[in-house]
N, C-alpha and C positions, 0 to 999 in steps of 0.2 A: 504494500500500500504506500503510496507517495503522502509525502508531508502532507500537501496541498488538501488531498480526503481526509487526512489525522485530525486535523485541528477542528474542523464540523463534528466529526465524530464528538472528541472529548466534550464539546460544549455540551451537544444532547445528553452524553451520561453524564456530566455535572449537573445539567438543567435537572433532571431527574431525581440529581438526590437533594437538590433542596425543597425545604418542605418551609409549608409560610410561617411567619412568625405566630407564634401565642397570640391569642387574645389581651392585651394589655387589663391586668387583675384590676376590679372595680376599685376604683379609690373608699374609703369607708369614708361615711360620711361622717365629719367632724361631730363628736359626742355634745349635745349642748350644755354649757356652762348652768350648774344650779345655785339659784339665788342663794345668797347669805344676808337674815339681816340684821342689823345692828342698832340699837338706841343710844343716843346719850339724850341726858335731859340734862337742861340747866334752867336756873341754878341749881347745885346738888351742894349741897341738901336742899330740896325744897323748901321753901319762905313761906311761911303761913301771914297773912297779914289781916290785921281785923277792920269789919269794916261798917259793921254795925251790931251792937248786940250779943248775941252769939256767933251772927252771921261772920264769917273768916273767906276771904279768896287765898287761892296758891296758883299765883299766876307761874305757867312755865311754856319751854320753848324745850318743845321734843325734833331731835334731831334722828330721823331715820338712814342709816346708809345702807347699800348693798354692796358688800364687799366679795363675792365669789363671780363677777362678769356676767350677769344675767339682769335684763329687766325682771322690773317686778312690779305687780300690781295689786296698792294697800285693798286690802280686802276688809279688815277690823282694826282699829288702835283704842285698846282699854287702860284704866287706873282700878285698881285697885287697892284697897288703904285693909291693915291690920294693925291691931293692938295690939295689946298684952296677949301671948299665947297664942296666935295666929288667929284671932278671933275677928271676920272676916268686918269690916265697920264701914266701909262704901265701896262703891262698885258703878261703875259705868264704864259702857264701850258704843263706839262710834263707827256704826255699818257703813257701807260704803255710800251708802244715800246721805248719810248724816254728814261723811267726812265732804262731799259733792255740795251739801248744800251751805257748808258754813267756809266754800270757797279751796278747801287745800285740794292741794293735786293728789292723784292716786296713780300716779304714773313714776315711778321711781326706774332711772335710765342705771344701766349697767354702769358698775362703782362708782354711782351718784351719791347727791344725797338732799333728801327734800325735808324742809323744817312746816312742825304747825306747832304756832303758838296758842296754848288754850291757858284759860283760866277759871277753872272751874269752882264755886263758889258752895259752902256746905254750913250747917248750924256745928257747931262745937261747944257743950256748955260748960268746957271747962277748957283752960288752955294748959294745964297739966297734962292732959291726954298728948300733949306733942312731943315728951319726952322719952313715950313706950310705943310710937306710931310707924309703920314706915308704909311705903306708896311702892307698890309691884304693876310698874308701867308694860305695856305687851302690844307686839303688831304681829299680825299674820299678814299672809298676801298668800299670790299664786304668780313663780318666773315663768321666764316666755318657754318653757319643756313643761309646763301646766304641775311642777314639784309647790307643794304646800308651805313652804319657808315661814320660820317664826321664832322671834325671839322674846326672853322677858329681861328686865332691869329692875334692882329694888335699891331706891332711893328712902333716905330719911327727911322725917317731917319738922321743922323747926320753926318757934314764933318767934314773929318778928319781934 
């Protein structure tokens, strides 16, 4: 056989032993980031301050952050107040209709962080009770993977 037929030849049994590439492996699709959230409330200790009466306000400025890379959307943000003995002495929380209508945002963006200031106002008929009190502030939500993220904080109650 002369050169000239060789070289046709070997291309066809090369063509023949390649075989196509793999299918390129699906990428996995990036696991999403689950909300973390965080409170600080200030002032800490919270300030009882009187204002008629028995009537007492504690005004504060609750600071929510998301610290694990995920939106999150406030779903509830409560206080809860104990005495002596964990003996449970007020209680409010604030749905998301409530937090909607008195203006805050419920939209907390990945490692954000959104403030509401409230001041909620309660009868005390003694201001000794501030010395055995403390306030177990709490937010739940739902991040953008629909995970349930929630934390609590317990501050102390001091008069002014």
């Amino acid at each position: 056989m002369n050169r000239a037929g060789l070289l046709p030849l070997l291309l066809i049994v090369a063509a023949g032993c390649v075989r196509p590439a793999p299918p390129p492996s699906p990428v996995p699709a990036a696991e999403p980031s689950r909300g973390v959230l965080q409170i600080v409330v200030e002032p800490n200790p919270i300030v009882a301050i009187p204002v008629e009466g028995e009537t007492w306000q504690f005004p504060i400025l609750l600071r929510i952050r998301e610290t694990g890379g995920s939106r999150v959307e406030i779903d509830r943000v409560g206080v809860d107040v104990y005495a002596i003995g964990g003996l449970k002495v007020y209680s409010t929380t604030l749905d998301q209709a409530e937090i909607d209508a008195r203006g805050f945002t419920r939209h907390l963006p990945a490692n954000g962080e959104i403030r509401y200031r409230i001041t909620p106002r309660q009868k005390v008929p003694d201001a000794r009770l501030f010395s055995s009190v403390v306030a177990e502030l709490w937010v739940e939500g739902t991040d953008a993977g629909g995970a349930t993220p929630s934390t609590r904080t317990r501050v102390s109650v001091v008069a002014q």
